[in-house]
C-alpha positions as CSV (number, residue, x, y, z in Angstrom):
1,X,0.0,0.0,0.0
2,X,1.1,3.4,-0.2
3,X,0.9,5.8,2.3
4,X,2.9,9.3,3.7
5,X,6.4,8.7,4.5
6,X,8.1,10.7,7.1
7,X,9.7,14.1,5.9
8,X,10.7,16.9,7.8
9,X,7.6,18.9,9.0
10,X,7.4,22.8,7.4
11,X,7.6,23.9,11.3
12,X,11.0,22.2,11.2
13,X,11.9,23.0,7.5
14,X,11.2,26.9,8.3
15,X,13.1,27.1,11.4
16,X,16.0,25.7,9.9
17,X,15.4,28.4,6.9
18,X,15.3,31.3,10.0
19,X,18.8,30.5,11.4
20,X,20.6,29.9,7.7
21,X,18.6,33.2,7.0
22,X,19.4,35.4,10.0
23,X,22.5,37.5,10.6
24,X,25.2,35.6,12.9
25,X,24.5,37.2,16.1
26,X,20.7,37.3,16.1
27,X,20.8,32.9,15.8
28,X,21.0,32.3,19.1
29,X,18.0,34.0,20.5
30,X,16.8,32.0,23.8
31,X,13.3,31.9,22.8
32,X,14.2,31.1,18.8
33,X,16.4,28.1,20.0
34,X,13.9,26.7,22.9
35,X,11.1,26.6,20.1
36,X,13.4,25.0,17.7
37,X,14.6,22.6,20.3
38,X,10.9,21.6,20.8
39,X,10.6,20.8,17.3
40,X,13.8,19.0,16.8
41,X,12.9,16.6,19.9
42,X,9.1,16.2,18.2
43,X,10.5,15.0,15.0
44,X,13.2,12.6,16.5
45,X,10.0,11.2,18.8
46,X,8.4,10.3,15.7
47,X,11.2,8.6,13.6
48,X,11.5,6.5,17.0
49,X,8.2,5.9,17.2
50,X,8.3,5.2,13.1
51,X,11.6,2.3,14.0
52,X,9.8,0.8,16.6
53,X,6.6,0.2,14.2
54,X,8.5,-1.0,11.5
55,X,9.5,-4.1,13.7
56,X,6.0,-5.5,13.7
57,X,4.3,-4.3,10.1
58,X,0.9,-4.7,10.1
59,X,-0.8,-7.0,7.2
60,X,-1.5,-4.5,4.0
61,X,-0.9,-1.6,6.2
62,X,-0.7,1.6,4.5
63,X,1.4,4.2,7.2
64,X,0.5,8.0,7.0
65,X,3.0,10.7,9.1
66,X,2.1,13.6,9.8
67,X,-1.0,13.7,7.9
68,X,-3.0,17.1,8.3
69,X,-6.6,17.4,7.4
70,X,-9.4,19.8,7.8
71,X,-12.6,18.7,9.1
72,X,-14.5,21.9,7.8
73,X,-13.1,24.9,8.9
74,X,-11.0,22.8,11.9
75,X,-7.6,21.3,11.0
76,X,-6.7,18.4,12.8
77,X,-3.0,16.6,12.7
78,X,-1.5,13.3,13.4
79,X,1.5,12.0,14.0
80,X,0.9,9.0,12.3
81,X,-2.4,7.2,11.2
82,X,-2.4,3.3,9.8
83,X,-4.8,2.1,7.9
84,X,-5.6,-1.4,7.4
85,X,-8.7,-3.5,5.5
86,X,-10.2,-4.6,9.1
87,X,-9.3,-1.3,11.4
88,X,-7.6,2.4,11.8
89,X,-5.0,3.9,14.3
90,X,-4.1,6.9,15.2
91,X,-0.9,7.3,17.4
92,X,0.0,10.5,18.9
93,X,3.9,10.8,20.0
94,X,5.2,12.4,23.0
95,X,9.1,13.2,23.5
96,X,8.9,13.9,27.0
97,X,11.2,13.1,30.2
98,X,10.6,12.6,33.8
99,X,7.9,11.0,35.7
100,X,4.7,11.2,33.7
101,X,1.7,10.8,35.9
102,X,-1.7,10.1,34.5
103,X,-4.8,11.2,36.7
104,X,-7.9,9.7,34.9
105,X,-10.0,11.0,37.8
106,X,-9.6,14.1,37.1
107,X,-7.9,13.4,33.6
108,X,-4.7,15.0,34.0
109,X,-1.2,14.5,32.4
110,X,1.1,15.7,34.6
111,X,5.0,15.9,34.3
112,X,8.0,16.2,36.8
113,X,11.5,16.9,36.0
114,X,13.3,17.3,39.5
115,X,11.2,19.5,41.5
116,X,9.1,21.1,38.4
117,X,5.8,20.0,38.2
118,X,3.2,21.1,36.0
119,X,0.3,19.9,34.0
120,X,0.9,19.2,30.6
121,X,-1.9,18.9,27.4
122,X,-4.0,15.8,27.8
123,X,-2.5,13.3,25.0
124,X,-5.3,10.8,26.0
125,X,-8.0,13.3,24.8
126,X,-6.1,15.0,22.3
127,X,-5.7,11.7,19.8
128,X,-9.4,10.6,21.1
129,X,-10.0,14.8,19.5
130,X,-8.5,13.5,16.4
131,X,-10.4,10.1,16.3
132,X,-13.6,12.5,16.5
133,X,-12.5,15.1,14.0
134,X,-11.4,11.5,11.7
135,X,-14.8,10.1,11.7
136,X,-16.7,13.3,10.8
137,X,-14.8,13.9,8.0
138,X,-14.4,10.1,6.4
139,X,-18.7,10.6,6.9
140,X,-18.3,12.6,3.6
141,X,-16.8,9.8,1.9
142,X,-19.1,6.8,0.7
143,X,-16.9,4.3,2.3
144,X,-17.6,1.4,5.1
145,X,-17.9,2.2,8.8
146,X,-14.8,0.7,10.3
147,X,-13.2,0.8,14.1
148,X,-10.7,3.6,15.0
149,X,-7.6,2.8,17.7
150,X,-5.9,5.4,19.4
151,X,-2.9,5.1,21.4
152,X,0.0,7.6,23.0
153,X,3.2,6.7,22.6
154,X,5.8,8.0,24.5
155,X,9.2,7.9,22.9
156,X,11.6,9.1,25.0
157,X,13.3,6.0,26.6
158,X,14.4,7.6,30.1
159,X,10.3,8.6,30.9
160,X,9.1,6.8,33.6
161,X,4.8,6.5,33.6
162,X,2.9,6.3,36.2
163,X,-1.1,4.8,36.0
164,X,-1.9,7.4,39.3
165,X,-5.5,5.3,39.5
166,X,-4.8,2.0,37.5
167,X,-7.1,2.8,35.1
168,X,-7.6,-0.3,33.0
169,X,-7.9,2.4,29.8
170,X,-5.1,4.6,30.2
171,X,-3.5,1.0,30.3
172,X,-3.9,0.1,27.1
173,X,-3.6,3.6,25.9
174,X,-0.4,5.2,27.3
175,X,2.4,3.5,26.8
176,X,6.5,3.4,26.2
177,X,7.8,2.9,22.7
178,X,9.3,-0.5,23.3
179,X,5.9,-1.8,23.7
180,X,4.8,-0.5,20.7
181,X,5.3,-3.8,18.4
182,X,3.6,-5.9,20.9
183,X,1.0,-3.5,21.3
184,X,0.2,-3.5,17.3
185,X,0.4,-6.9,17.3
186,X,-2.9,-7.0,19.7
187,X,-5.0,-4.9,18.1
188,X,-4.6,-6.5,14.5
189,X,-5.3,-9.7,16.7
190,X,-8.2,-8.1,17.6
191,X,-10.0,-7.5,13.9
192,X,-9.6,-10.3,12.1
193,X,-12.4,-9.0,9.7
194,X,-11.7,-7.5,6.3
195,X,-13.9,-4.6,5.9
196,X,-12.2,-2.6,3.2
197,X,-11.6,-4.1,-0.2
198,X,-8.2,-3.5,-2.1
199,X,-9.9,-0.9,-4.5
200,X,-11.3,0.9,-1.5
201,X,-8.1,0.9,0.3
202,X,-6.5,2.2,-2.8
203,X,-9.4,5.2,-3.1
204,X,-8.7,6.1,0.5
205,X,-5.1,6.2,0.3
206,X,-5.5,8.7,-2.8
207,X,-8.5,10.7,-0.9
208,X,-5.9,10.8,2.1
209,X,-2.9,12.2,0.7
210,X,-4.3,14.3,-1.7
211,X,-6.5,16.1,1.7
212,X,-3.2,16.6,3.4
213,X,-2.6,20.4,4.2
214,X,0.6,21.0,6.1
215,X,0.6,23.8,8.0
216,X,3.2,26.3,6.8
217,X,4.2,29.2,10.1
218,X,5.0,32.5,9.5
219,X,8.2,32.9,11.8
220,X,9.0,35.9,10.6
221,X,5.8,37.8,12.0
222,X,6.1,34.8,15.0
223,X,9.0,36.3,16.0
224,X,8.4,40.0,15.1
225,X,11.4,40.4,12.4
226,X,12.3,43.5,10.4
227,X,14.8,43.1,7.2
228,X,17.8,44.4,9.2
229,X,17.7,41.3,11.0
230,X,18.2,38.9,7.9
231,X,21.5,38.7,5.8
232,X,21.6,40.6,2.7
233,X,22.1,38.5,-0.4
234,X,24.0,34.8,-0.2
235,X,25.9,34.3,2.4
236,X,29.5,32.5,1.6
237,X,29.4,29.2,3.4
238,X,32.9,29.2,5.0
239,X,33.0,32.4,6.2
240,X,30.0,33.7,6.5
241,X,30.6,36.7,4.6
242,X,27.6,38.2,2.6
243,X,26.9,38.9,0.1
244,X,28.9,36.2,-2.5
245,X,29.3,37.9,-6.2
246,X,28.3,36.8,-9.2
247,X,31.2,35.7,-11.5
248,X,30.5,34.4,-15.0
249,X,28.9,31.5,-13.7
250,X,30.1,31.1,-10.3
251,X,29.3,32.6,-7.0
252,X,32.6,34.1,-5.5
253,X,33.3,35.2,-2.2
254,X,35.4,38.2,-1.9
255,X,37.0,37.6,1.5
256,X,37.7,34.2,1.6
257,X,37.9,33.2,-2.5
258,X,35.3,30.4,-1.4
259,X,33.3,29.7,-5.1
260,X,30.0,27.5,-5.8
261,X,28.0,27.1,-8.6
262,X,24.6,26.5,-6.8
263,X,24.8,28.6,-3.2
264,X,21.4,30.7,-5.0
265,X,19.4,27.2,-4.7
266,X,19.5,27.4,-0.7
267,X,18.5,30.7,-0.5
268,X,15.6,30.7,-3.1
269,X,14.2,27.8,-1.4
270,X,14.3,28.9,2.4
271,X,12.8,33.0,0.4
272,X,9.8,30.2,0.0
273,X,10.0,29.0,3.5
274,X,10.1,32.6,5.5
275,X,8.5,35.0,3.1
276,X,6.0,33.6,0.4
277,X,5.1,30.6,-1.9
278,X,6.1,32.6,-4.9
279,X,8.7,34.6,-6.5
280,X,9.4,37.5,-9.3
281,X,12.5,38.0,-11.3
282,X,12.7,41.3,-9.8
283,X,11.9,39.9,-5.8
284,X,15.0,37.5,-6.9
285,X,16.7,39.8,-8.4
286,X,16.6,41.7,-4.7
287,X,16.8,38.5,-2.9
288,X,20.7,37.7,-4.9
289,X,22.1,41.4,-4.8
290,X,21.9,40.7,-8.4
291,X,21.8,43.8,-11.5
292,X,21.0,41.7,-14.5
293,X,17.3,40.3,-15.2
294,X,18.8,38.2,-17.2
295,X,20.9,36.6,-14.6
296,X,17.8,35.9,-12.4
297,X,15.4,34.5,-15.3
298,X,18.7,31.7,-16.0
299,X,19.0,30.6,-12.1
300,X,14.9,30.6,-11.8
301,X,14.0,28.5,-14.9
302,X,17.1,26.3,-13.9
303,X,15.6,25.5,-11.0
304,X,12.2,23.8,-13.1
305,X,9.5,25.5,-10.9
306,X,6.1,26.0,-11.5
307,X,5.6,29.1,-13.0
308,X,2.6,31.3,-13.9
309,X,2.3,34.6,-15.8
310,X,4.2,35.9,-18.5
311,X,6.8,38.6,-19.0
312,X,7.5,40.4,-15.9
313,X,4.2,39.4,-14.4
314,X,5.8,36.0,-14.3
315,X,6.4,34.6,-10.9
316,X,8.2,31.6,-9.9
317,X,6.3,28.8,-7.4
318,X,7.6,26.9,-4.5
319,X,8.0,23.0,-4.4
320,X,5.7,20.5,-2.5
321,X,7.4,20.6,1.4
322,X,8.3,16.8,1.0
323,X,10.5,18.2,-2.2
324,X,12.5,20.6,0.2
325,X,16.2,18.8,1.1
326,X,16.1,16.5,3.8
327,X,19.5,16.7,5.3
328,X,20.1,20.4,5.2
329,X,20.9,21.7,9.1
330,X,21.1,25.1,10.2
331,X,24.3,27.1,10.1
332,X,27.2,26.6,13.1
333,X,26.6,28.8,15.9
334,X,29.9,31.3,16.2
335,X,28.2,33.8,18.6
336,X,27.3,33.5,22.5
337,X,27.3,37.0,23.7
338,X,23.7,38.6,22.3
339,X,20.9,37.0,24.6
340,X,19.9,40.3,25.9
341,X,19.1,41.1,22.4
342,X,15.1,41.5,21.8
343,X,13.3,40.0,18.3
């Protein structure tokens, strides 16, 4: 079956894009790098939660990560959804440390790290929220009633969990990673009835993935940015010096001699990422510190975009997030000295 593989969510895509975009001594902002962090630890929950799943494959499972859907005017995400002929599961990851402590009296998910305590979002109710939101919107869809799972899996090997009441439910719905195969192996133990034909599984997995809408964040207006704040033109990847010139056809840098054929790609891509979906021959133009139009309509159309218009109404159209590079990181941090400064 086919499914959604696992790609960098846009959160994580875009924050990257900030810190490669941003000048040196604005990168280490506390509050930029404690959201970031929060995102890096999300997305290394899931591909643990994705390795543990893979140990125990379910029978013509089809896996969907990260999936985002709107159920009218309400989005609603999961981390991942399976769907198989006799049953559905959502799982909803957690990356957390500490003693988590689960109150079902009072339904309360409650972490301690040391002596800090505090309550954290329900991830019992939150996936059994997604279930709901799930099963309104597959009603639009002439397909068969089938069950929904839900289970919260907590990734993060050092978390200890405590069942405060011994609730039976939270049980079978809270648990570590390392039980995770096991725990698949039970429910598909569970329904041993096909419900969904091949065609049908085939229809949904098309309906599915062409629904997804990932959410893209606006960092820049997140994190109140003005242009003084960014890097002018592309940045030479040694030194850091900006901008690089245009030389024939070859970026240069004129302080360290550093020259690359394709440093424009990185920063086109993360001008999608931070600032809109689309972009002019003049905007890149801006964008590369470069004087010839010329210049610009070469590097765009070399890129093989989308594009729209004609002359210079033309503009230039971002990829599909799961077509942005995979392994890019952000930029080395060389400055420790400007926490006091304010975004």
């Amino acid at each position: 079956m086919s499914g959604k593989p696992r790609t960098k969510p846009p959160v994580l895509l875009c924050y990257e894009a900030l810190f490669r975009s941003l000048k040196p001594r604005y990168r280490e902002h506390p509050k930029l790098l404690s959201e970031y962090g929060k995102h890096v630890a999300g997305y290394q929950g899931e591909q643990a939660v994705d390795y543990a799943a893979s140990i125990s494959p379910l029978k013509n499972a089809a896996y969907y990560r990260g999936l985002r859907l709107l159920n009218g005017r309400f989005p609603f995400q999961m981390d991942t959804k399976i769907v198989t002929p006799a049953f559905q599961l959502i799982i909803e990851i957690k990356n957390m440390t500490g003693e988590l402590a689960y109150d079902s009296l009072h339904h309360q998910f409650i972490q301690t790290v040391g002596a800090d305590k505090k309550r954290q979002r329900n991830p019992i109710q939150q996936v059994t929220q997604q279930k709901m939101h799930l099963q309104s919107w597959l009603q639009n869809f002439n397909l068969p009633l089938m069950p929904i799972e839900t289970l919260t899996v907590v990734s993060n090997p050092n978390a200890i969990l405590h069942n405060i009441h011994e609730a039976p439910d939270v049980q079978n719905k809270l648990i570590h990673v390392e039980s995770l195969p096991q725990k698949l192996q039970e429910i598909e133990k569970k329904y041993p009835q096909r419900l969904l034909t091949r065609q049908q599984q085939l229809n949904l997995d098309r309906l599915l993935n062409s629904s997804d809408k990932p959410h893209h964040p606006d960092l820049v207006s997140m994190f109140g940015l003005q242009e003084d704040h960014f890097i002018q033109g592309i940045p030479c990847e040694k030194c850091d010096h900006s901008p690089m010139e245009r030389l024939r056809v070859k970026w240069s840098c004129p302080r360290c001699g550093h020259t690359s054929i394709d440093a424009h790609v990185r920063v086109i891509l993360d001008y999608f990422l931070l600032r809109k979906p689309t972009i002019s021959n003049s905007e890149c133009r801006e964008l590369l510190q470069l004087s010839m139009a010329s210049t610009a309509y070469h590097l765009l159309n070399a890129l093989d975009l989308k594009k729209t218009g004609h002359g210079r109404w033309r503009v230039y159209h971002a990829p599909p997030f799961n077509a942005f590079p995979q392994t890019d990181e952000p930029p080395s941090q060389r400055h420790n000295s400007f926490n006091h400064i304010k975004l």
